[in-house]
MMTF fields as JSON, N, C-alpha, C and O atoms, coordinates in Angstrom:
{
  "mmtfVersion": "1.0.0",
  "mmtfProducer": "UNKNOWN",
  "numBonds": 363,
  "numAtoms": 364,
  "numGroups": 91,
  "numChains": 1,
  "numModels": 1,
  "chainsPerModel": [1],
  "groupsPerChain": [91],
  "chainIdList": ["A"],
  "bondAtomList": [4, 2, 8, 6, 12, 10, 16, 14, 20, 18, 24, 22, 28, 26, 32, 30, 36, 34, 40, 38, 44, 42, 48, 46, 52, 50, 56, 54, 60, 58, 64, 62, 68, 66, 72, 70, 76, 74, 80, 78, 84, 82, 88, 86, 92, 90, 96, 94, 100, 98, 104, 102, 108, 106, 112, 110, 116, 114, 120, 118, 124, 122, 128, 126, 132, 130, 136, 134, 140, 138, 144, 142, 148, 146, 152, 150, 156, 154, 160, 158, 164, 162, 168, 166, 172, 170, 176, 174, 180, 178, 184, 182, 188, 186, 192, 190, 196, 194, 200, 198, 204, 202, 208, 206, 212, 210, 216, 214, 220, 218, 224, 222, 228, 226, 232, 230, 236, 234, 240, 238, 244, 242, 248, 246, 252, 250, 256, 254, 260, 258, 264, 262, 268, 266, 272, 270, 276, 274, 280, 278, 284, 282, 288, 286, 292, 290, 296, 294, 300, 298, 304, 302, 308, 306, 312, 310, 316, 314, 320, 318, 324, 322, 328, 326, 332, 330, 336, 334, 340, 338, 344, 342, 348, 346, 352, 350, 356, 354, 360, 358],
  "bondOrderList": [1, 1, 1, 1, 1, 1, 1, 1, 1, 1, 1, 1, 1, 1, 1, 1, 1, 1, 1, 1, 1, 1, 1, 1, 1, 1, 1, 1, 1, 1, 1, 1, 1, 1, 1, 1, 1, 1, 1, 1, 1, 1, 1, 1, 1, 1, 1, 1, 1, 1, 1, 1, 1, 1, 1, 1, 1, 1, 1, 1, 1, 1, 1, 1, 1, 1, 1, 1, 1, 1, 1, 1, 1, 1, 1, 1, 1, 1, 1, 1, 1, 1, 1, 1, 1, 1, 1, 1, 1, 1],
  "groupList": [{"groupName": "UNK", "atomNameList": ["N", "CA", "C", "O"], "elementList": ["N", "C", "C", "O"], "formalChargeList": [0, 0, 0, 0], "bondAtomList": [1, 0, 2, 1, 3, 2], "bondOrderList": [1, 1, 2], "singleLetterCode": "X", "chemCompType": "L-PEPTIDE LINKING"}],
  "groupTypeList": [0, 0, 0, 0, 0, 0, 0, 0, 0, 0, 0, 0, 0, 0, 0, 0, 0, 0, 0, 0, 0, 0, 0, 0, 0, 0, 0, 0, 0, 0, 0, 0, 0, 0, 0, 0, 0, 0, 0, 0, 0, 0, 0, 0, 0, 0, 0, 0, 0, 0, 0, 0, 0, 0, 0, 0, 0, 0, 0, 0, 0, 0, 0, 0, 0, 0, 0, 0, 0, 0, 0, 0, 0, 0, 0, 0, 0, 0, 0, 0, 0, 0, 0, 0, 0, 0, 0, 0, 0, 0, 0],
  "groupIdList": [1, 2, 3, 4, 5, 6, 7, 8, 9, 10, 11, 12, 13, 14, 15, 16, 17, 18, 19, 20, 21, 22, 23, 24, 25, 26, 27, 28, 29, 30, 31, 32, 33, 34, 35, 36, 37, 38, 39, 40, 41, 42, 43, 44, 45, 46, 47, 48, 49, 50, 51, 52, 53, 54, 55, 56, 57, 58, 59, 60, 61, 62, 63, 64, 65, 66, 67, 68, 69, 70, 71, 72, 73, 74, 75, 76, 77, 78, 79, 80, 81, 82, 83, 84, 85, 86, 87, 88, 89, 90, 91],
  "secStructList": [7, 7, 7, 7, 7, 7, 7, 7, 7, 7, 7, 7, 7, 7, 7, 7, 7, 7, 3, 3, 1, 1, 7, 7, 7, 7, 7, 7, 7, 7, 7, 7, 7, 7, 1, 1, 6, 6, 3, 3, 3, 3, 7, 7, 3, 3, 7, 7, 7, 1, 1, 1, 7, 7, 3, 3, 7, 7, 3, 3, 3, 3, 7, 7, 6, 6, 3, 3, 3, 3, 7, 7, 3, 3, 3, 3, 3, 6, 6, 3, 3, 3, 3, 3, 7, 7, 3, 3, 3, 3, 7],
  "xCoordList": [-16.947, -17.559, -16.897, -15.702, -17.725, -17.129, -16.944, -17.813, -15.708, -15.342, -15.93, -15.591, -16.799, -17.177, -15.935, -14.837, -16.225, -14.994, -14.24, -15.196, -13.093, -12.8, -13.471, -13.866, -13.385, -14.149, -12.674, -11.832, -12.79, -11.651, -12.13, -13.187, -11.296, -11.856, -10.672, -9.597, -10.647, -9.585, -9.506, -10.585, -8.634, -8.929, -7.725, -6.628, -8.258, -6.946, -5.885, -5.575, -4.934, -2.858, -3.119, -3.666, -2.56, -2.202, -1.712, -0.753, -2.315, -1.023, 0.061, -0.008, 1.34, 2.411, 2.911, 2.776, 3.18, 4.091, 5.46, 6.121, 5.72, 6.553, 7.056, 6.332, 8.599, 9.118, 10.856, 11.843, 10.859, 12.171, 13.066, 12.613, 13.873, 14.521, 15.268, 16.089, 14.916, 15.295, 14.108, 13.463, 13.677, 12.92, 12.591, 13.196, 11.982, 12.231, 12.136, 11.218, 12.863, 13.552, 12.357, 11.36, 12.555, 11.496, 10.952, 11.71, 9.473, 8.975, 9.555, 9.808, 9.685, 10.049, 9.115, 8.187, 8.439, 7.575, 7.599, 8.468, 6.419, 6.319, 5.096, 4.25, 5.462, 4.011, 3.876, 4.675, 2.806, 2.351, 1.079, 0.221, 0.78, -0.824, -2.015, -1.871, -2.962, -3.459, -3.915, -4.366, -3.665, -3.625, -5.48, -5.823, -5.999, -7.487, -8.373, -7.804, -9.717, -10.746, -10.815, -10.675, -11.017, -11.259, -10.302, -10.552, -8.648, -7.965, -7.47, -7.704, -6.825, -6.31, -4.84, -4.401, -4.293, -3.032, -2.819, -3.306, -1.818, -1.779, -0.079, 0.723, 0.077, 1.391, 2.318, 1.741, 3.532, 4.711, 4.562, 3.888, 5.812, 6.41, 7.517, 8.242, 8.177, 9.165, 8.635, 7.62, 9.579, 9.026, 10.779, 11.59, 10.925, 11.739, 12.045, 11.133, 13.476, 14.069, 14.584, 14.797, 14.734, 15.614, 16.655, 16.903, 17.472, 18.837, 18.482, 18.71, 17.736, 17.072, 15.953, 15.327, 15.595, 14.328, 14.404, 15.494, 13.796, 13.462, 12.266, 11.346, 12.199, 11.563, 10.586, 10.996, 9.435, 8.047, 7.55, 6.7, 7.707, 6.86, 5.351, 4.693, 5.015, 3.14, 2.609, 3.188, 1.714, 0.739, -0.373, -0.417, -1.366, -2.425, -3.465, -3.354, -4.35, -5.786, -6.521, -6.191, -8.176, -9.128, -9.648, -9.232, -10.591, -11.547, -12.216, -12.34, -12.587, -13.594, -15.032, -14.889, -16.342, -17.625, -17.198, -16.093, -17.42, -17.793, -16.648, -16.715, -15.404, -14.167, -13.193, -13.478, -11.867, -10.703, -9.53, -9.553, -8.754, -7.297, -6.722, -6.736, -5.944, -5.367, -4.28, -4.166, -3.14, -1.801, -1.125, -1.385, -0.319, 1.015, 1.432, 1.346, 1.924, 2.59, 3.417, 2.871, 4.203, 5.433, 5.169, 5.415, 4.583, 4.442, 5.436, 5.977, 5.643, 7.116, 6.43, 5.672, 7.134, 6.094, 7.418, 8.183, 7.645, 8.774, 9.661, 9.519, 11.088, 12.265, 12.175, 13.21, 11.167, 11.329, 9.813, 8.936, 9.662, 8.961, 7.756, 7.95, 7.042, 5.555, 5.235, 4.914, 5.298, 4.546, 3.29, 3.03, 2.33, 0.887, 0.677, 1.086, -0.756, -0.346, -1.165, -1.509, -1.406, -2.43, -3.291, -2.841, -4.833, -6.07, -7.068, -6.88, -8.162, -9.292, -10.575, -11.376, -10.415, -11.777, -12.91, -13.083, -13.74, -15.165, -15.29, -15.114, -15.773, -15.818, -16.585, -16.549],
  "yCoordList": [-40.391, -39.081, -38.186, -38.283, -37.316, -36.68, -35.238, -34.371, -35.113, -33.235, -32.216, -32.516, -30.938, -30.093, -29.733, -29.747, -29.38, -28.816, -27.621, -26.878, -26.837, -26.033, -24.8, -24.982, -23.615, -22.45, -21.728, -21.584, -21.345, -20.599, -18.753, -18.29, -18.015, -16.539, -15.695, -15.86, -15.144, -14.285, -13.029, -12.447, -12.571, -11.467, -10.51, -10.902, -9.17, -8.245, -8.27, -8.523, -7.907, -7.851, -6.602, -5.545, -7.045, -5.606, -4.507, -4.683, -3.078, -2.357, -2.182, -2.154, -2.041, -1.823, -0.374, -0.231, 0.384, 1.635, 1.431, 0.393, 2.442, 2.114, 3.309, 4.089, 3.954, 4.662, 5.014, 4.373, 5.961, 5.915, 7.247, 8.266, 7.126, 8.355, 9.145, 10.058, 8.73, 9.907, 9.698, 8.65, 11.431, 11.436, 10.575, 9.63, 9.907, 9.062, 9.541, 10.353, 9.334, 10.194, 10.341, 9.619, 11.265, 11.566, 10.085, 9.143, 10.032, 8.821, 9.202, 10.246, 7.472, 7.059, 7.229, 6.852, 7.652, 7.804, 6.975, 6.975, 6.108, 4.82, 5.577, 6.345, 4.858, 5.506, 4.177, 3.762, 3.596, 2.326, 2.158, 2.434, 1.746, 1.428, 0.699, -0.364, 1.288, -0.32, -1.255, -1.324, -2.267, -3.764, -4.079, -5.2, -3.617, -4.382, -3.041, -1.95, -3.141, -1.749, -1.83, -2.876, -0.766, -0.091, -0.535, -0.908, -0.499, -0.467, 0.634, 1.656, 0.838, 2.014, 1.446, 0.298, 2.59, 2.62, 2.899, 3.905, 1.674, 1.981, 2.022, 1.152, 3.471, 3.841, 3.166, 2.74, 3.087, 2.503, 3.6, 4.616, 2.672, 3.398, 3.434, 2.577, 4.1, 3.787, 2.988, 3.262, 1.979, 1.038, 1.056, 0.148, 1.625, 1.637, 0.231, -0.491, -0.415, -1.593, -1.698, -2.807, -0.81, -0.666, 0.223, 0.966, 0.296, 0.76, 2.002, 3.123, 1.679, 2.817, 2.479, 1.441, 3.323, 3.892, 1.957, 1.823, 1.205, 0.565, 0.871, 0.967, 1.063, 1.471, -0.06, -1.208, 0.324, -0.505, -0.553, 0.331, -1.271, -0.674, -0.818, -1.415, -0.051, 0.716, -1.039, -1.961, -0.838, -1.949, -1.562, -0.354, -2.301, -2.002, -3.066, -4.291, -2.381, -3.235, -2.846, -2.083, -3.487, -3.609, -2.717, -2.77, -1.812, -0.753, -1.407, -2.596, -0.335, -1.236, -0.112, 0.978, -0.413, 0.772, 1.78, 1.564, 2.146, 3.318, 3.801, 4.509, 3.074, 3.782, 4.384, 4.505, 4.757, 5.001, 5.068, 5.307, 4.8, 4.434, 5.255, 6.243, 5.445, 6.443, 5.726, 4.504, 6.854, 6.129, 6.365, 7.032, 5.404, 5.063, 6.407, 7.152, 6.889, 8.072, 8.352, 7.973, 8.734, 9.525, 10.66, 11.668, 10.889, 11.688, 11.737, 10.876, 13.551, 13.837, 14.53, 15.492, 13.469, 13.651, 13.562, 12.6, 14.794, 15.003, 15.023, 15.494, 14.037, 13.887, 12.855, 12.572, 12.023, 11.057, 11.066, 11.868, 9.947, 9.595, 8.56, 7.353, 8.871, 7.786, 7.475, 8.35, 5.768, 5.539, 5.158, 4.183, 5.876, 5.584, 5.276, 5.771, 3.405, 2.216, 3.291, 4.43, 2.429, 3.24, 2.164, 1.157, 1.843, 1.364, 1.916, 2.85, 1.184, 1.671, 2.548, 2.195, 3.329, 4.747, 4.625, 4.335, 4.904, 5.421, 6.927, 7.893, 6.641, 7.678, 8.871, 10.02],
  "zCoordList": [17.702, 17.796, 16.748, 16.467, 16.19, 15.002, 15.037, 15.138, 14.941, 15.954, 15.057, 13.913, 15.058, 13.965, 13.383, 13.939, 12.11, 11.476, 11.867, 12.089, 12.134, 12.965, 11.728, 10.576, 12.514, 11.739, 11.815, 12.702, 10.43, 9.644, 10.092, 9.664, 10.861, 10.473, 9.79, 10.368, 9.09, 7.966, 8.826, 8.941, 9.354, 9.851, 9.134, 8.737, 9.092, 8.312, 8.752, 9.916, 7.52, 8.557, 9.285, 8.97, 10.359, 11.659, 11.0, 10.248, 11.168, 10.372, 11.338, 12.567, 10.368, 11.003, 11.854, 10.639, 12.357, 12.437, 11.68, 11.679, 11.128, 10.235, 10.119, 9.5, 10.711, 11.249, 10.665, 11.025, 9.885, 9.119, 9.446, 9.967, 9.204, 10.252, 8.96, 9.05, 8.143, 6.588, 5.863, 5.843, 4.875, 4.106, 3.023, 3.529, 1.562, 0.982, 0.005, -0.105, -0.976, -1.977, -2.997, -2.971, -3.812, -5.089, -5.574, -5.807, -5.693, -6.533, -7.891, -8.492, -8.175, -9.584, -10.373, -9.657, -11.769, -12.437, -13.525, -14.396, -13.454, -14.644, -15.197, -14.74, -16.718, -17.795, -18.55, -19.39, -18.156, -18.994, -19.31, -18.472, -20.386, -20.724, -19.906, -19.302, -19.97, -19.14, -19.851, -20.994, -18.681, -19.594, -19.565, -19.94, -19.36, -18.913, -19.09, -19.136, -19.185, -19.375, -17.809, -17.177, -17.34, -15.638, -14.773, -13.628, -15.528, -14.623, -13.982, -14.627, -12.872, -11.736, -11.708, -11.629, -11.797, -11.608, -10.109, -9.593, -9.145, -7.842, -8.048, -8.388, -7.673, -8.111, -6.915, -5.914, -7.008, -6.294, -5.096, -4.931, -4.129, -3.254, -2.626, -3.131, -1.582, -1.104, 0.319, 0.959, 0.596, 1.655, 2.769, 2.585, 3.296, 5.089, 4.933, 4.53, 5.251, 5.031, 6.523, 7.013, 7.068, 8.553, 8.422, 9.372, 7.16, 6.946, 6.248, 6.703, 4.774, 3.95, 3.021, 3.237, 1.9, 1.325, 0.24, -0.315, 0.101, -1.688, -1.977, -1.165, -3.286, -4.204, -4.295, -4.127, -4.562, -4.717, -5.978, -6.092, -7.13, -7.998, -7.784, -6.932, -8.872, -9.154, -9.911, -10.486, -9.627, -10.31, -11.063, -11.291, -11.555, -12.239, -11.694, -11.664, -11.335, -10.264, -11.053, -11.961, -10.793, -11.353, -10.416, -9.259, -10.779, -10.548, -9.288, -8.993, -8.673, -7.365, -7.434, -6.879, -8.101, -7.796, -6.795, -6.297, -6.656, -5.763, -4.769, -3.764, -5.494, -4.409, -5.587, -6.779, -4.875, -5.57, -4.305, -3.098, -5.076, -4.387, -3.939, -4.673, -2.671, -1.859, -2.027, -1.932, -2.389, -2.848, -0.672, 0.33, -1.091, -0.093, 0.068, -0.908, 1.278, 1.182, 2.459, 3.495, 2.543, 4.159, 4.792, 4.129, 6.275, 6.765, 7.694, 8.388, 7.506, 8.578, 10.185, 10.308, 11.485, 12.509, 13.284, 13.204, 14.141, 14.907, 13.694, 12.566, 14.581, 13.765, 13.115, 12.513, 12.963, 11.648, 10.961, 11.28, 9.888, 9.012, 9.082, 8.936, 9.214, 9.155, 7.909, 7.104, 7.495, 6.267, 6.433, 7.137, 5.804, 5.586, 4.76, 3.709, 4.967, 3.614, 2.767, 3.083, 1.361, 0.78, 0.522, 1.069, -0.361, 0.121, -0.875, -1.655, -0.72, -1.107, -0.228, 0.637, -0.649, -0.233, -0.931, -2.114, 0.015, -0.712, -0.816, -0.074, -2.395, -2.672, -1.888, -2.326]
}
C-alpha cells in the first residue's frame, strides 16, 4: 500500500516579545551604493541579547510593487523596551 506523500505547510516564525530593560543606543549610519536597480535599503538594528543592545547591520533587498519597508524600531512601554520587527507594507 502506498502512503500519500505527507503535505508540507510553511507557516510564518511566531513573533517574538522582545523586552529590554535599557534604551538602544543611537543607530549606526552606513552609506553604500546600491548594488542592483530597485534596490531598498533595509537599514540595521539594535537586537536585545539578554545582557545588552548588538548592532544588526542594514542590507540591500530588492524592491517589492506596491510596498515599502518599515524599518525595525524600540518602543518605550512602562519601564522597559519593546522591539518592533520591521517588514514589508502596502503602500
Amino acid at each position: 500500500v502506498r502512503q500519500p506523500a505527507p503535505r508540507v505547510v510553511v507557516a510564518p516564525a511566531p513573533r517574538v516579545r522582545v523586552v529590554a530593560v535599557a534604551p538602544p543606543p543611537p543607530p549606526t549610519v552606513v552609506v553604500s551604493a546600491a548594488p542592483f536597480p530597485n534596490a531598498v535599503w533595509v537599514p540595521g538594528y539594535y537586537r536585545w541579547n539578554g545582557r545588552h543592545h548588538v548592532w544588526i547591520d542594514g542590507r540591500w533587498r530588492r524592491a517589492r510593487r506596491g510596498h515599502h519597508w518599515r524599518e525595525a524600531r524600540w518602543e518605550q512601554r512602562g519601564n522597559g523596551w519593546i522591539f518592533v520587527s520591521g517588514g514589508w507594507a502596502r503602500d
